[in-house]
C-alpha positions as CSV (number, residue, x, y, z in Angstrom):
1,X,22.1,145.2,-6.6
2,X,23.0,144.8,-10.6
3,X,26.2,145.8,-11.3
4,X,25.4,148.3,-13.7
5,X,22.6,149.4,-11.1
6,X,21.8,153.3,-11.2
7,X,23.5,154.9,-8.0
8,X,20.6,157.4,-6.2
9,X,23.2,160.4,-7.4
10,X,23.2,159.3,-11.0
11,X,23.2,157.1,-14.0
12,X,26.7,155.5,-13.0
13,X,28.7,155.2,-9.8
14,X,32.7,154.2,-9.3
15,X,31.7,150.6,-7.9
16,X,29.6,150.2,-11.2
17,X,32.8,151.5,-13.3
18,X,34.8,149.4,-11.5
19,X,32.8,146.2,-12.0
20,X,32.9,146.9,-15.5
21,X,36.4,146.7,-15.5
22,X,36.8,143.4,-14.4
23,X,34.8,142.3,-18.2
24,X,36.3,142.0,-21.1
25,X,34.5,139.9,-24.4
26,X,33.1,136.5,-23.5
27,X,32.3,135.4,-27.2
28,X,35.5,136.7,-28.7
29,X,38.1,135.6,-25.4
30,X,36.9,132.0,-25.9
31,X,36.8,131.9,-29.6
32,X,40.7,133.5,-29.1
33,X,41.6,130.6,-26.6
34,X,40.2,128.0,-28.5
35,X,41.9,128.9,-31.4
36,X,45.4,129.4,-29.5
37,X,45.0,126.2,-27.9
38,X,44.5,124.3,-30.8
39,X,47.4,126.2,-32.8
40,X,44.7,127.3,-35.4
41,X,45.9,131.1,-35.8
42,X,47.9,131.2,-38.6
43,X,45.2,129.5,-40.4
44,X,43.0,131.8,-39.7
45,X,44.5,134.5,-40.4
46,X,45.5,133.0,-43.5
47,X,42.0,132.4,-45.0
48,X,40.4,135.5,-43.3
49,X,42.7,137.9,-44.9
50,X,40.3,137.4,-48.2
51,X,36.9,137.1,-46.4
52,X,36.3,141.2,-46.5
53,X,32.4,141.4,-47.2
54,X,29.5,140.4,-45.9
55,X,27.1,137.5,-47.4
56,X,30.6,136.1,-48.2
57,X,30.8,132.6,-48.5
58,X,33.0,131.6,-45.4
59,X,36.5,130.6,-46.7
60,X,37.0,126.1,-46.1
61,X,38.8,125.0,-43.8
62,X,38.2,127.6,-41.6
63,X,38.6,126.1,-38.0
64,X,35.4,125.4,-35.8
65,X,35.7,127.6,-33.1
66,X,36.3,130.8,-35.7
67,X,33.3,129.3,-37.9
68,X,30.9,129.6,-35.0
69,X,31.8,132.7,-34.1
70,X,31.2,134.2,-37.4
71,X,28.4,132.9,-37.8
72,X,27.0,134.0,-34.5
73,X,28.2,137.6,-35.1
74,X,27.6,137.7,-39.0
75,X,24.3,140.0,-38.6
76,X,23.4,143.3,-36.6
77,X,21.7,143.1,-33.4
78,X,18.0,142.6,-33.8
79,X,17.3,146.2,-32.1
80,X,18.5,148.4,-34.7
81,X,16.3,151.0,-35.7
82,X,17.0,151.3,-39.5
83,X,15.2,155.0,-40.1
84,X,17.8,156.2,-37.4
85,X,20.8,154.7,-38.7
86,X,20.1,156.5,-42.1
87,X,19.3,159.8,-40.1
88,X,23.0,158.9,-38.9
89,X,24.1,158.0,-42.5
90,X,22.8,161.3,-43.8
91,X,24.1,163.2,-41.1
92,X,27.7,161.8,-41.7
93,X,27.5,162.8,-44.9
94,X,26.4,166.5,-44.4
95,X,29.1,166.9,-42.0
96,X,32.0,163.9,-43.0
97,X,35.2,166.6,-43.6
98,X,34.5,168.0,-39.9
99,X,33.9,164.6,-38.4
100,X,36.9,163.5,-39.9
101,X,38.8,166.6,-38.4
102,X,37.0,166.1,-34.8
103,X,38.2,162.2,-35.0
104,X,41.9,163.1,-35.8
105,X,42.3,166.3,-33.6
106,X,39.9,165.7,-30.9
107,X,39.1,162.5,-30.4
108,X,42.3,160.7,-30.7
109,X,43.9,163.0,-28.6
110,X,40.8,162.5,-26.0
111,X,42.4,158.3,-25.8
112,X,45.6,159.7,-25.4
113,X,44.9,161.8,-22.2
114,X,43.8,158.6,-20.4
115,X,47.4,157.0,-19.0
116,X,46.5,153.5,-19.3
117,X,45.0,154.0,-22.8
118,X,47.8,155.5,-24.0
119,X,49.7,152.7,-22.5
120,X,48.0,150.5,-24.2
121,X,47.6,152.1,-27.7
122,X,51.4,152.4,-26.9
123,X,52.2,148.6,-26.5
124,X,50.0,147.8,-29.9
125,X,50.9,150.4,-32.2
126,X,53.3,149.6,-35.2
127,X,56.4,151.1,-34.3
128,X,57.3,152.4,-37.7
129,X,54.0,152.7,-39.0
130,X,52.4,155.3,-36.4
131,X,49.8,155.9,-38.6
132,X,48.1,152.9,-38.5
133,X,45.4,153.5,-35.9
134,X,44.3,156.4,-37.6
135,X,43.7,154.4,-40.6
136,X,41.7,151.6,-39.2
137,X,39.7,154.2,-37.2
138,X,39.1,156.2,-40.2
139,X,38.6,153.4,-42.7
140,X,36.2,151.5,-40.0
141,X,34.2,155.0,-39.3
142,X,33.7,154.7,-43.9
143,X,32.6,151.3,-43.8
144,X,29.9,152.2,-40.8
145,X,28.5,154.9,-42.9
146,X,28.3,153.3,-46.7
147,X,24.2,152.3,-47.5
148,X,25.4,148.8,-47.7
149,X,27.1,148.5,-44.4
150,X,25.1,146.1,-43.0
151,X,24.3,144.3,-46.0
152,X,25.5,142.3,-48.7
153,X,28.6,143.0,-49.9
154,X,28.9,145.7,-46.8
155,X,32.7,145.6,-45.3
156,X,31.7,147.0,-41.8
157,X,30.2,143.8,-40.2
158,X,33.6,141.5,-41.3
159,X,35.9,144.1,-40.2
160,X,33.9,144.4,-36.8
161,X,34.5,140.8,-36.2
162,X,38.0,140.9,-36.9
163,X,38.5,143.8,-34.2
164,X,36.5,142.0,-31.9
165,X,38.8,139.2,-32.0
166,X,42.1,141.2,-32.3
167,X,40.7,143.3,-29.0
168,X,40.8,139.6,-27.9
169,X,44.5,138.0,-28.6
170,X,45.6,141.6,-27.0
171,X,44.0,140.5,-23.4
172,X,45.3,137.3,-23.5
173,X,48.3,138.3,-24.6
174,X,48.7,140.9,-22.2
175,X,47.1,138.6,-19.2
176,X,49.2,135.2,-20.1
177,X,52.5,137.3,-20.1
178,X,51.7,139.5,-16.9
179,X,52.1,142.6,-18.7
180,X,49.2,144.8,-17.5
181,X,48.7,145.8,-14.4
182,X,44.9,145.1,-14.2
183,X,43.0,141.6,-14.2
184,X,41.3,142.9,-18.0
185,X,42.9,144.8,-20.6
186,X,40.7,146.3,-23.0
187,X,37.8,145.8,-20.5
188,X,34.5,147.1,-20.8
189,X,34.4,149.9,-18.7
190,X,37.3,151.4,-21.4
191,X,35.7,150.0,-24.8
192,X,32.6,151.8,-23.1
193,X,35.3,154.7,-23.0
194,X,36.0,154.6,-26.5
195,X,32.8,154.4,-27.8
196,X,32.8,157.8,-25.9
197,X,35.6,159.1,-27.9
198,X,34.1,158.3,-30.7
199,X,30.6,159.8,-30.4
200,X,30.2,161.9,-27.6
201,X,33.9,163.8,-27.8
202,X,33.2,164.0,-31.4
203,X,30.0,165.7,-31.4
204,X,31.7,168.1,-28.4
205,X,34.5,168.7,-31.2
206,X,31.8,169.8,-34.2
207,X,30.1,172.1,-31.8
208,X,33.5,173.6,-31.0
209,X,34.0,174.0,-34.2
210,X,30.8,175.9,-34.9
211,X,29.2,173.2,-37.0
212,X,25.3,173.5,-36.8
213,X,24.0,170.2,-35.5
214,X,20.3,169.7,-34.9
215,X,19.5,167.4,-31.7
216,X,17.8,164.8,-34.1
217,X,21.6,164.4,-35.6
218,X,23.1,164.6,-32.8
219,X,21.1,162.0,-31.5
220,X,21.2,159.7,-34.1
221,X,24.8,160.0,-35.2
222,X,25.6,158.8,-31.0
223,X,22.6,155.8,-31.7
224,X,24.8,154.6,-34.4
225,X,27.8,154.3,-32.0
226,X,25.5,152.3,-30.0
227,X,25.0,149.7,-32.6
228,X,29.0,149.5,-32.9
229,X,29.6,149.4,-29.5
230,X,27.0,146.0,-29.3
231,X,28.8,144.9,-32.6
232,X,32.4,145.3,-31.4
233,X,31.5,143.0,-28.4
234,X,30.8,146.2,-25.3
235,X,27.7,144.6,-22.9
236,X,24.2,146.2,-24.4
237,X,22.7,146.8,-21.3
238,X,25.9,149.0,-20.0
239,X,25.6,150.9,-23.3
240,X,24.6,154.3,-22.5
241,X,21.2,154.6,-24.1
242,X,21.3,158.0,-24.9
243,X,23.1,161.2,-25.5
244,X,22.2,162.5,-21.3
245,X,23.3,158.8,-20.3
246,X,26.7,158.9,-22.6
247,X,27.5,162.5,-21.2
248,X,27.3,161.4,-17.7
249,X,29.2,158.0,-18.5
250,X,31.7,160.3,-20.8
251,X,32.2,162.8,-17.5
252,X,32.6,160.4,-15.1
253,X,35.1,157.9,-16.5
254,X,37.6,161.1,-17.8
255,X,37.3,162.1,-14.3
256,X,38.2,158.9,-13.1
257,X,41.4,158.1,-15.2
258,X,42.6,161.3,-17.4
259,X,45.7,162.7,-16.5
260,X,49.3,163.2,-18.3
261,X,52.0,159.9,-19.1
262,X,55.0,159.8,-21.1
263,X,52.9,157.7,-23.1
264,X,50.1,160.0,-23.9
265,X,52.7,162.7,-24.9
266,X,54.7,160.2,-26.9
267,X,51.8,159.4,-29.6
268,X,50.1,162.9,-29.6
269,X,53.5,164.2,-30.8
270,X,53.3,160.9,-33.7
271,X,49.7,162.2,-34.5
272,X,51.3,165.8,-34.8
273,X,54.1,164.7,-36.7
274,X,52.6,162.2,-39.4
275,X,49.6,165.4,-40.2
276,X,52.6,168.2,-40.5
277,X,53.9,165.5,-43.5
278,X,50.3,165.3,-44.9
279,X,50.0,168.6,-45.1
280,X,52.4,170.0,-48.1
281,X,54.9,172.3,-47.4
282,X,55.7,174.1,-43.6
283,X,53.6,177.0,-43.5
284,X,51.1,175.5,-41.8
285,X,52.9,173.0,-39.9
286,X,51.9,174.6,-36.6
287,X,47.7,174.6,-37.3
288,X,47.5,171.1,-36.8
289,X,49.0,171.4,-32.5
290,X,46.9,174.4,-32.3
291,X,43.6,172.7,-33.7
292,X,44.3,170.1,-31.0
293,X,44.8,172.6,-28.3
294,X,41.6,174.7,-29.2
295,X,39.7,171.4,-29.6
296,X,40.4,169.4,-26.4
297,X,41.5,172.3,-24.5
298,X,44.7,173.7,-22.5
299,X,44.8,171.7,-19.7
300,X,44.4,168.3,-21.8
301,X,46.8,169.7,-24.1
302,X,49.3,170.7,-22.0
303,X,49.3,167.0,-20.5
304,X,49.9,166.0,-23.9
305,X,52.7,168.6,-24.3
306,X,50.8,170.1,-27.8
307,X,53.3,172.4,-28.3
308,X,52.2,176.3,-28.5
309,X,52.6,178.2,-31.7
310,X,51.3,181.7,-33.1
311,X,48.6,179.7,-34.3
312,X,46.6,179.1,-31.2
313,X,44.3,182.6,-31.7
314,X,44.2,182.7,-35.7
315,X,42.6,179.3,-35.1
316,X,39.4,180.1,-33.2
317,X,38.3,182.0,-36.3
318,X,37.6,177.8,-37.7
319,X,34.0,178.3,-36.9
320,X,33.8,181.5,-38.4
321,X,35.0,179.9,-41.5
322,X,32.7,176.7,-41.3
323,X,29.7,179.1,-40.9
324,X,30.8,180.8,-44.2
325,X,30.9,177.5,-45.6
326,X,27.3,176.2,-44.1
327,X,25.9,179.7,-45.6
328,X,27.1,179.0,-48.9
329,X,25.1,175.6,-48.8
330,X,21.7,177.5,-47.7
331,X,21.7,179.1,-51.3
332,X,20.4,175.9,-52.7
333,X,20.6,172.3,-53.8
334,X,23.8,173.1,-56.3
335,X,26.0,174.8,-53.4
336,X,25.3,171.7,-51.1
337,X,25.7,168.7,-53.5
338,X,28.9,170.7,-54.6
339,X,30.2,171.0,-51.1
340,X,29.1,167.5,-49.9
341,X,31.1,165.6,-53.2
342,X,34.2,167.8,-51.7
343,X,34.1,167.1,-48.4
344,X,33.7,163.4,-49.5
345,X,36.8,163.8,-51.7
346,X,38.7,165.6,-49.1
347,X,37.8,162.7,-46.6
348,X,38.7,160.2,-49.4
349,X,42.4,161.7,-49.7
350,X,42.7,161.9,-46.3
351,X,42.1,158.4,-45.2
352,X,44.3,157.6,-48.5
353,X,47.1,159.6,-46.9
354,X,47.3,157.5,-44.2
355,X,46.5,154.0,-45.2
356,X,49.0,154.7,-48.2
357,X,46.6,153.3,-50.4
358,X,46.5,150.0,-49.0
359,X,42.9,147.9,-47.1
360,X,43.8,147.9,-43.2
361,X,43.7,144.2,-42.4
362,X,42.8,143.3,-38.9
363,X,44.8,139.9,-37.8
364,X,45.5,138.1,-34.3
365,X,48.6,138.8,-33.8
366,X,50.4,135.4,-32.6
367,X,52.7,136.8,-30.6
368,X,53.4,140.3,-29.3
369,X,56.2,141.4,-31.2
370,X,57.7,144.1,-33.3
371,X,54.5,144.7,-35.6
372,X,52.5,145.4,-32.4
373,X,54.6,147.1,-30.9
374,X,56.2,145.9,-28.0
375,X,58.9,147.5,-26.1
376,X,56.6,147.0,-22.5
377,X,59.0,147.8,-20.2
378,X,59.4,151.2,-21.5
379,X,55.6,151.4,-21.1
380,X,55.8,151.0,-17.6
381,X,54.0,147.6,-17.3
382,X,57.1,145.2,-16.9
């Protein structure tokens, strides 16, 4: 038997989990290690920093190892059903202010329940700049969803390769120094986990929320995650292939690994804290803990120690409000082009809030060190 072999009781069993956690990234680890080995890093990162769109000319000088690997990862897979990545195009852009919301207030806080995630996203934050996960995620989710994203001039693909390979320095990193706890950090059976986040928790969050979704939407905004998830290295064939498949994978892993950690409640108070500056004023400091409590629910958030507030009933009226909102775009064309150029604006300010105006560049970092985030012992995994 496979190892991703269907157990008789399902789609996925705990021995096929668990031998998906013994995987990480063959094509990025060994373009990594070569790259290490032959002290190429700093030159890499030095001419990738500029190499930001696709049909780019690769920069010169640009060490083997890193040259092949782009090359080999420079095009979407060959499965891709285009009609259904526009149906997800189109469907990000009908909804992109309350996917936005269900990223930062549901999904995020989804990673943070699961203690060796958190630990993780712990040891490779940017202590001063808690934001910075956010960003990427945000400004990664943008580049998936422009027309061009897989074509010329399209910044996805590039900054899908440079994850790939970042994902990568952080398991050797992390395996050379003896600092986690498992044989694979950032395996596959938690990138898998992520793409869960991402799609699955996400969709859960819009429903909650009272956003209408049609199943063809639904459907197709989770394909696209599919064609991320083969991009940003996770095994195709362990991919869920569809929304029934992704909600047993989804179930199963959270059973298998959520749970409170100092961690976890460490960096959902930072998510708290950086939105309550976004937002102007105090007033409505305490919506943004209640939106994550109504969104991922009370035991979750009490695991993440989402502090209560007078907030957590005036906020189940949200879908009450977003149903208002969808009504006013039934009355025609005008009402919905009007509402879709504001959500894009509102999702335009937000991501600009928390990149502070600057393009999230994705390095290898050389060393784990301040930037990353290291205080490890604190994390439980010295």
């Amino acid at each position: 038997m496979s190892d991703t072999t269907p157990s008789p009781a399902g789609l996925y069993s705990d021995a096929s989990m668990d031998a998906l956690r013994l995987k990480g990234d063959e094509l990025a680890d060994a373009t990594v290690e070569a790259l290490f080995a032959r002290d190429e890093v700093a030159r890499f990162n030095t001419l990738m920093r500029w190499f930001t769109t696709s049909g780019q000319a690769l920069p010169e000088g640009l060490p083997d190892a890193a040259r092949e690997y782009l090359r080999a990862t420079s095009t979407p897979p060959d499965w891709v059903d285009w009609g259904i990545m526009e149906q997800a195009r189109l469907f990000f852009i009908d909804n992109d202010v309350h996917i936005s919301t269900a990223l930062s207030f549901a999904a995020m806080p989804a990673c943070y329940v699961v203690p060796h995630v958190a630990r993780l996203l712990s040891a490779t934050h940017s202590l001063d700049y808690p934001a910075r996960r956010m960003a990427e995620t945000g400004q990664f989710t943008i580049y998936l969803m422009r027309p061009e994203a897989f074509e010329a001039g399209g910044r996805f693909l590039p900054a899908a390769q440079k994850v790939r390979l970042l994902h990568a320095s952080i398991r050797r990193h992390l395996s050379r120094e003896g600092l986690w706890p498992e044989p694979v950090p950032i395996c596959q059976e938690d990138m898998l986990g992520g793409l869960m986040m991402f799609s699955i928790q996400v969709l859960d969050a819009l429903h909650r929320l009272g956003v209408h979704i049609t199943p063809q939407g639904a459907d197709a905004y989770y394909y696209a995650w599919t064609v991320v998830g083969a991009v940003l290295g996770c095994d195709p064939a362990a991919i869920p292939p569809d929304l029934h498949a992704a909600r047993e994978f989804s179930d199963r892993y959270m059973l298998r690994h959520m749970g409170p950690s100092p961690e976890g409640a460490r960096l959902t108070r930072q998510l708290i804290d950086m939105y309550e500056q976004v937002v102007p004023g105090t007033l409505l400091d305490p919506v943004v803990p209640a939106l994550i409590r109504y969104l991922i629910g009370d035991t979750s958030a009490d695991w993440l120690e989402v502090p209560r507030s007078r907030w957590d009933t005036a906020v189940k009226i949200a879908p009450a409000l977003l149903g208002a909102i969808e009504r006013l775009e039934d009355r025609g064309p005008w009402a919905a082009q009007v509402s879709d150029r504001l959500g894009r604006l509102v999702a335009t300010l937000e991501l600009s809030s928390l990149t502070r105006g600057r393009v999230m560049h994705y390095a290898i970092p050389q060393e784990l060190k301040a930037d990353h985030g290291i205080a490890l012992s604190s994390c439980g995994m010295a």
